[in-house]
C-alpha positions in Angstrom: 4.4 -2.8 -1.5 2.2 -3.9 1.4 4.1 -1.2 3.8 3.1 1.4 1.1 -0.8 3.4 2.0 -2.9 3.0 -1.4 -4.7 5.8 -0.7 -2.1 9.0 0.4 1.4 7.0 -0.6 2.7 6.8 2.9 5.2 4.3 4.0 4.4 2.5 7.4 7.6 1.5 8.8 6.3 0.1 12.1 4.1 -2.5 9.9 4.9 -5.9 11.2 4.3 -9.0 8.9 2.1 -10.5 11.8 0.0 -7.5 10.9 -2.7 -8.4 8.2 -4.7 -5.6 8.5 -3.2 -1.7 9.6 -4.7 2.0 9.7 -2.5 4.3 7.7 -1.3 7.2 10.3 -1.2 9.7 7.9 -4.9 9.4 6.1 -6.3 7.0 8.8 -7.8 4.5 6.3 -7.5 0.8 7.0 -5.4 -1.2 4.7 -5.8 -4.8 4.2 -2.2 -6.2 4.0 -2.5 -8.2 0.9 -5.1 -6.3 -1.1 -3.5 -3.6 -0.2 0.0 -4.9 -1.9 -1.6 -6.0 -5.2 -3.3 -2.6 -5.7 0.0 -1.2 -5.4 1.8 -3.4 -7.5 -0.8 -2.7 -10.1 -0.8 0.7 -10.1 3.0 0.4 -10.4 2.8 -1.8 -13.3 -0.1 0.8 -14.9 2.4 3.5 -14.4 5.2 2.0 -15.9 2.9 0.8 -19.4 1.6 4.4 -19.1 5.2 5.7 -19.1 6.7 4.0 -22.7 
């Protein structure tokens, strides 16, 4: 979830977990490692609710 871009989707496979904070190469936005995983896992679980 923390490899994952909140903002277009994409997957950052060069993220290092040294790396707390990373720009997204595909829509350039910064990312916040940890903030950026619990958005994610939100949305995830507001999708899933959403979905039954």
């Amino acid at each position: 979830s923390s490899k994952k871009c909140r903002h277009c989707g994409k997957i950052n496979h060069e993220l290092k977990l040294h790396m707390r904070k990373w720009k997204c190469p595909n829509c350039n936005k910064i990312n916040h490692r940890d903030i950026n995983a619990s958005i994610n896992i939100l949305n995830e679980g507001i999708r899933i609710i959403s979905s039954e």
